[in-house]
PALUM-348543 format. One record per residue (C-alpha): x, y, z negated; residue in three letters. Coordinates in Angstrom, 2 decimals. Layout:
N
<X = X	Y = Y	Z = Z	type = Ala>
...
***
This chain:
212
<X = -61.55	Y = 80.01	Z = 21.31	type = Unk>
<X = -59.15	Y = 79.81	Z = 18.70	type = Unk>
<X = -61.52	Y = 78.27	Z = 16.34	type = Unk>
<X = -62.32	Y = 75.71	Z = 18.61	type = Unk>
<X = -59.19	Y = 74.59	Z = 19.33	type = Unk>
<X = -58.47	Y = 74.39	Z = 15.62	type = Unk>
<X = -61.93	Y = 72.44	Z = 14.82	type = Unk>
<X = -60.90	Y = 70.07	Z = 17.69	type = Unk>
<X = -57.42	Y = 69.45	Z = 16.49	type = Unk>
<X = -58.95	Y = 68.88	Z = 12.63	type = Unk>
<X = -61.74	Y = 66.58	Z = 14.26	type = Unk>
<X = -58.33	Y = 64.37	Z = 16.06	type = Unk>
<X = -56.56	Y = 64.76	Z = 12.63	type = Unk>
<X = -59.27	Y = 62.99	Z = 10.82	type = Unk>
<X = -59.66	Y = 60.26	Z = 13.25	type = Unk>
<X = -56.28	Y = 59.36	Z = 13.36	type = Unk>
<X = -56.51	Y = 59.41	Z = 9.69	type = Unk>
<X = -59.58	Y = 57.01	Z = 9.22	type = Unk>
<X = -57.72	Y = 54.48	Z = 11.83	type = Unk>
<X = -54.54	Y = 54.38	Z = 9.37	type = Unk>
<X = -56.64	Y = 53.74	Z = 6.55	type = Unk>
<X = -58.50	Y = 51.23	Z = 8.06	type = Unk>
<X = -54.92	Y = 49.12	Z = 9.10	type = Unk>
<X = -53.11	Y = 50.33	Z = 6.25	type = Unk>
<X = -55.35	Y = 50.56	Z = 3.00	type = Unk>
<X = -52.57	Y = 52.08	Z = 0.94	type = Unk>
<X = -51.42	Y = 54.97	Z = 3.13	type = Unk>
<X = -53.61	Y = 57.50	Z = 2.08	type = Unk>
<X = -51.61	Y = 57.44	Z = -1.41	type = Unk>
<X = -48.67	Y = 57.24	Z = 0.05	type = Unk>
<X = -49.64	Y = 59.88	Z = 2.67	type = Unk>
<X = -50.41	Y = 61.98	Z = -0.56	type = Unk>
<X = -47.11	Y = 61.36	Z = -2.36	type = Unk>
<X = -45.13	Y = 62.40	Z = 0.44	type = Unk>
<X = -43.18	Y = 65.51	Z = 0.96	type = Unk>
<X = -44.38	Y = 67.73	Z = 3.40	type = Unk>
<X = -42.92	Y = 67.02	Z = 6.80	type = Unk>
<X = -43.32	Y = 63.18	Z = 6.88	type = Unk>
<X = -45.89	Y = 62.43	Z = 9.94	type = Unk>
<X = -48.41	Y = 59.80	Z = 10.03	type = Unk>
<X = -45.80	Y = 57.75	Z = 12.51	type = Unk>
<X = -42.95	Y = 57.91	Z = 9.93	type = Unk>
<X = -45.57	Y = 56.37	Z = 6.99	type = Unk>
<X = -45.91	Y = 53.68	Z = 9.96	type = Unk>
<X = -42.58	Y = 52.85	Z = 10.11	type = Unk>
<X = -41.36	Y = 53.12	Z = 6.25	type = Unk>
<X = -44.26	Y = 50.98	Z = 5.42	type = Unk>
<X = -43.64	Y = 47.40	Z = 6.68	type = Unk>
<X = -40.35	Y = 47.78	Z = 5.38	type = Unk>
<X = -42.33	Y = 47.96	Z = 2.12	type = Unk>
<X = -44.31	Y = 45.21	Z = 2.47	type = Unk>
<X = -41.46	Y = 42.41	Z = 3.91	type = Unk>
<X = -39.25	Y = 43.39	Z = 0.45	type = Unk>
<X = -40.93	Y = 40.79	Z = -1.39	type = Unk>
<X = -41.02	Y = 38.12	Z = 1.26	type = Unk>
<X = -37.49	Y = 38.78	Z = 1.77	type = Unk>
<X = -36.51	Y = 38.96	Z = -1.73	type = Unk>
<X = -38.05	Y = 35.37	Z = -1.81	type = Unk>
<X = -36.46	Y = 34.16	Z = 0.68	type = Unk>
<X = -33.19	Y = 35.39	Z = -0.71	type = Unk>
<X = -33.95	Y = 33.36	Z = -3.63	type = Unk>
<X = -33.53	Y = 30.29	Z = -1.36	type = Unk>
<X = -30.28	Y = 28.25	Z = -1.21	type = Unk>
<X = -28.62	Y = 26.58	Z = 2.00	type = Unk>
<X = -26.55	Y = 23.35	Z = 1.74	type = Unk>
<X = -24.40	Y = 25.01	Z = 4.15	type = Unk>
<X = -24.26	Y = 28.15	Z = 2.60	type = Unk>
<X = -23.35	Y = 26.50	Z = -0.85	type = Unk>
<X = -20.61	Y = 24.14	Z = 1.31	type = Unk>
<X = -19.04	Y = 27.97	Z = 3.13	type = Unk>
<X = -19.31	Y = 29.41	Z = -0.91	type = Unk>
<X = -17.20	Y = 26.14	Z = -2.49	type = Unk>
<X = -14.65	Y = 26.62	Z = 0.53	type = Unk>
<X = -14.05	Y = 30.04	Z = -0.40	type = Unk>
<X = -13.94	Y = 29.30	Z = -3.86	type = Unk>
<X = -10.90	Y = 26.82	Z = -2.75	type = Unk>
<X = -9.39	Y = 29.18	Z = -0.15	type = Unk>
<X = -9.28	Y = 31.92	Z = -3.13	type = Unk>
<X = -6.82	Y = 29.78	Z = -4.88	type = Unk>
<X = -3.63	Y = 31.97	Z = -4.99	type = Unk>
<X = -0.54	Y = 30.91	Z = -2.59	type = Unk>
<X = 1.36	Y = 29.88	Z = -6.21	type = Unk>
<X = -1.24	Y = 27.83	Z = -7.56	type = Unk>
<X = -1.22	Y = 25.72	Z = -4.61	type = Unk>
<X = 2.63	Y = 25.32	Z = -5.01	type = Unk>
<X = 2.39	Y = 24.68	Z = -8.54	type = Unk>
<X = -0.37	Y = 21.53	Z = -7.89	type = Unk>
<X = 1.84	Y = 20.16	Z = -4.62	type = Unk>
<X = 4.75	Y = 20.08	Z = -7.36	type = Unk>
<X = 2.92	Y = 18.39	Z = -9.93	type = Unk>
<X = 1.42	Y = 15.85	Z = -7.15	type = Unk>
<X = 4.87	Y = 15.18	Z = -5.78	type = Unk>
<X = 6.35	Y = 14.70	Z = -9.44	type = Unk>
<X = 3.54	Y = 12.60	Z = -9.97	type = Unk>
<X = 4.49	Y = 10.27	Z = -6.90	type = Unk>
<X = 8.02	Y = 10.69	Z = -7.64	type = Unk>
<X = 7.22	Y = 9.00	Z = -10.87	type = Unk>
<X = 4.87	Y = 5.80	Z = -10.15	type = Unk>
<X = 7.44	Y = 5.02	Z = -8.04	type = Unk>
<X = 10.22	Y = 4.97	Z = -10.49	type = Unk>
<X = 7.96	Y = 2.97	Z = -12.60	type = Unk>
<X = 7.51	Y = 0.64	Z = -9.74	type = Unk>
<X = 11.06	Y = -0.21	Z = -9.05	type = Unk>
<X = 11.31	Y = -0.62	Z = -12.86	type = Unk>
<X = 8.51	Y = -3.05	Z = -12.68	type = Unk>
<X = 10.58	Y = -4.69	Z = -9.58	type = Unk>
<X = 13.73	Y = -5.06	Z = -11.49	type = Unk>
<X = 12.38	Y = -6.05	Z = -14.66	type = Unk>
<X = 10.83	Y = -8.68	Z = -12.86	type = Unk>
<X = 13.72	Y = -9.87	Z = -11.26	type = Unk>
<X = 15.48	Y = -9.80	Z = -14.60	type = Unk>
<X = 12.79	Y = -12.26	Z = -16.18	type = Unk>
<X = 13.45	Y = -14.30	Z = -12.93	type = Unk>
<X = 16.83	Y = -14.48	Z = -13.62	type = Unk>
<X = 16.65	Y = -14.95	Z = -17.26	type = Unk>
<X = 14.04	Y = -17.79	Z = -17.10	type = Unk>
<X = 16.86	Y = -19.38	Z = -13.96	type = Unk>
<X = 19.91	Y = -19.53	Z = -16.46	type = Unk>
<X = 17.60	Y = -20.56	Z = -18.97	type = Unk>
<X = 17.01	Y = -24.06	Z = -17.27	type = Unk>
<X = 20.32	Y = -23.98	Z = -16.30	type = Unk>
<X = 21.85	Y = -23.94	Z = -20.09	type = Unk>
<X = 18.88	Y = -26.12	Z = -20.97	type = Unk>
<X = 20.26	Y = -28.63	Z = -18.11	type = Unk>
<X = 24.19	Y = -28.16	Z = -19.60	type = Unk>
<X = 22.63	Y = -29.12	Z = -22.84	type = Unk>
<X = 21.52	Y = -32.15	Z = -21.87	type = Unk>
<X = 24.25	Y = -32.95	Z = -19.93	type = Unk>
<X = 26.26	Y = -32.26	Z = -23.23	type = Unk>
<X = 24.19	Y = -34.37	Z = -24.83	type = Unk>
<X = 23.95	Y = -37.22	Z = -22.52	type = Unk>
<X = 27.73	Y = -36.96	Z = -22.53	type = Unk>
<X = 28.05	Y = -37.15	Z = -26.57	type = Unk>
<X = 25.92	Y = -39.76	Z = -26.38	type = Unk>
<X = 27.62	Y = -41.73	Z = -23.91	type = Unk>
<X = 31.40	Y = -40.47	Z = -25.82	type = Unk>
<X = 29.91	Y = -41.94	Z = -29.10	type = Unk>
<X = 28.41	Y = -45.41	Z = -27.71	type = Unk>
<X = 32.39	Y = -46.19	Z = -25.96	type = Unk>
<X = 33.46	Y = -45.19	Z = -29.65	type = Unk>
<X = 31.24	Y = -47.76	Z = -31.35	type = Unk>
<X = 32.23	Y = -50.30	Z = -28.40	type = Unk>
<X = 35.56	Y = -49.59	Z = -28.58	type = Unk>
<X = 35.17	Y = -50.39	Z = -32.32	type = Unk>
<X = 33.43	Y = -53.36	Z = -31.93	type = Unk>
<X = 35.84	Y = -54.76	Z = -29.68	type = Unk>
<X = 38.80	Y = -53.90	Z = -32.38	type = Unk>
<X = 36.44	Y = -55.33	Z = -34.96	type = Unk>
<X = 36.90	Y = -58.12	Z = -32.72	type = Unk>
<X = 40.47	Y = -58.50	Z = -32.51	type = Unk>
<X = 40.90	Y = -58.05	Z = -35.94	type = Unk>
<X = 38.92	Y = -60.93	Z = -36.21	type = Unk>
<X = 40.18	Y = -62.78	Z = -34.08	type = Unk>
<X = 43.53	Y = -62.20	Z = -35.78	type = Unk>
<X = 42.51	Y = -62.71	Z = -38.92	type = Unk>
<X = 41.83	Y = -66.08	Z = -38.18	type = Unk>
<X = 45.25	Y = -66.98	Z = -36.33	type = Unk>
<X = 46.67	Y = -65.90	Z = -39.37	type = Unk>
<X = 44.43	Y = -67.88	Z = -41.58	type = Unk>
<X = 45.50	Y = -70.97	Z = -39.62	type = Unk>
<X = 49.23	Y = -70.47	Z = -39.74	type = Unk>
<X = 51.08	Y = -70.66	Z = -43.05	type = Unk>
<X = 51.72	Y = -68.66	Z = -45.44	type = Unk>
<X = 55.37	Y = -67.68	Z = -45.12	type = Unk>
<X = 54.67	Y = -66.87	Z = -41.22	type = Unk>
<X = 51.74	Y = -65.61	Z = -41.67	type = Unk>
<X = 53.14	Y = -62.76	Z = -44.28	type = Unk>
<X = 56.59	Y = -62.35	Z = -41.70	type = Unk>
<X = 53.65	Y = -61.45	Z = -38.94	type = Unk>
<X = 51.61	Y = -59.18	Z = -41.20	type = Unk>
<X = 54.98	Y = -57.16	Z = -42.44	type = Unk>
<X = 55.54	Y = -56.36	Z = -38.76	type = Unk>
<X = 52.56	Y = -54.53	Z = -38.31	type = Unk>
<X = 51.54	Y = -51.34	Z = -39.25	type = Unk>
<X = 49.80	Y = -51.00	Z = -42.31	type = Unk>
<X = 46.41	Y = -50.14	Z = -41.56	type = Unk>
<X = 46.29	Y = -52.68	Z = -39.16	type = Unk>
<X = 47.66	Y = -55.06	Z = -41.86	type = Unk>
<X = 44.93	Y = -54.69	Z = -44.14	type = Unk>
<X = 42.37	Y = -54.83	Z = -42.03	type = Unk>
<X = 43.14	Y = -58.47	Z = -41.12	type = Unk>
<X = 43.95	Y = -59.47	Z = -44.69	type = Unk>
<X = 40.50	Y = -57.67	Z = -46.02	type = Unk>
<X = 38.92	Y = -60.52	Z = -43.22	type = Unk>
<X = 40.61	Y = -63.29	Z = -45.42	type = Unk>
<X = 39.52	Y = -65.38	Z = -48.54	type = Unk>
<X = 41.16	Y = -64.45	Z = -51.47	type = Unk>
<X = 43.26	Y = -67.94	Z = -51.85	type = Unk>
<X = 44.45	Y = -66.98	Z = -48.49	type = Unk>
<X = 45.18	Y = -63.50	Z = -48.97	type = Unk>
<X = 46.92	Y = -64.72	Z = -52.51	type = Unk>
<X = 49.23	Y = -66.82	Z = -50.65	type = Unk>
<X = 49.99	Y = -64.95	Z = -47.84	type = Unk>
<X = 50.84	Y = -61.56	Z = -50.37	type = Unk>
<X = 53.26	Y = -64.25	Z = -52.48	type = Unk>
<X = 55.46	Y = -65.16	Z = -49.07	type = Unk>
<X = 55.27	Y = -61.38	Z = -47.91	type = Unk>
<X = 58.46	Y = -58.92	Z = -48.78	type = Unk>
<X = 57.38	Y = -57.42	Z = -52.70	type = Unk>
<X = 57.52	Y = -53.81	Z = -51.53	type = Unk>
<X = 55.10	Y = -54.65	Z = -48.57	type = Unk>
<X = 52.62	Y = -56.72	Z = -50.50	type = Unk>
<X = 52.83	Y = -54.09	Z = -53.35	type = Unk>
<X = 51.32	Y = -51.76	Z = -50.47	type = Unk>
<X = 48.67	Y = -53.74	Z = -49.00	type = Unk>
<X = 47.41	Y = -54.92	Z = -52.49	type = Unk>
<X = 47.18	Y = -50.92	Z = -53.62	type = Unk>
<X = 45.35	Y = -50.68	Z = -49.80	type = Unk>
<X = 43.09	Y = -53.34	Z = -50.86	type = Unk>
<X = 42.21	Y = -52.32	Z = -54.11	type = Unk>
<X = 41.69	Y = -48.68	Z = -53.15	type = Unk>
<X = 39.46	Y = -49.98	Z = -50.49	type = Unk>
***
């Protein structure tokens, strides 16, 4: 009976055995390597975990946009507390310092403004200056012209008039004025007019003359 019962448990044994090789070629080695203890069932269930290694050491292998997006995120977030300080000061330095440059750009330009402003303004005093020299020196040369005139004009009264007169007339005026009008004479006339003049006075206007 005994016997029996162990053929018939043998006979199960060996089915169940020829069904596992026949799904899972390599479990008869493995069923060989393993320690004593390990039942068909637990082959079953260490085995597929076996054969999806590979598949899912491919598919680790694989990289996700999103994955790589979460990774570069960390990477930022694992900037330390300080660091982040540190580049908020430098940033705000930065900014503090385009904007001093800009409000030196601002006021330099403002400066050139008001550079280039005075600068037509002296360049329109200048010409006022000028326009004013100019208009100083023609009244000299007309004011000139006119005593050119008079001189003249006296010159020949006193060419008309006689000599004795004519030398009481010229000692009376000053002596710069006195030549003048004698210089405007001939020299008979100036001869005469020196002969009837005072000796002192004609001994002035002749050294006038001749220095002249």
């Amino acid at each position: 009976m005994r016997a029996a019962l162990a053929a018939l448990v043998l006979l199960v044994l060996c089915k169940i055995g020829v069904t596992v090789a026949r799904i899972f070629p390599g479990c008869p080695s493995i069923i060989a390597q393993a320690p004593k203890g390990i039942t068909v069932p637990d082959v079953h269930a260490q085995e597929p975990s076996r054969v999806m290694a590979p598949a899912q050491a491919h598919a680790s292998t694989k990289t996700d946009p999103s994955e790589d997006l979460a990774r570069k995120n960390t990477e930022m977030t694992a900037v330390s507390p300080e660091s982040w300080a540190a580049i908020k000061e430098q940033k705000k330095l930065l900014e503090s310092k385009e904007m001093e440059l800009k409000e030196r750009e601002a006021r330099l330009r403002e400066m050139e403004q008001e550079i280039e402003n005075r600068l037509k303004e002296l360049i329109a005093v200048q010409d006022k200056i000028k326009q004013a020299q100019q208009e100083i020196q023609a009244y000299r040369e007309e004011r000139e012209q006119a005593r050119n005139a008079q001189v003249q004009a006296l010159a020949k009264i006193y060419a008309n008039m006689k000599p004795k007169e004519a030398g009481q007339l010229l000692e009376s005026l000053e002596e710069p004025l006195a030549v003048k009008v004698i210089s405007l004479m001939s020299p008979d006339q100036v001869a005469k007019i020196l002969a009837a003049m005072e000796t002192k006075k004609a001994a002035k206007i002749s050294r006038a003359l001749t220095g002249r």
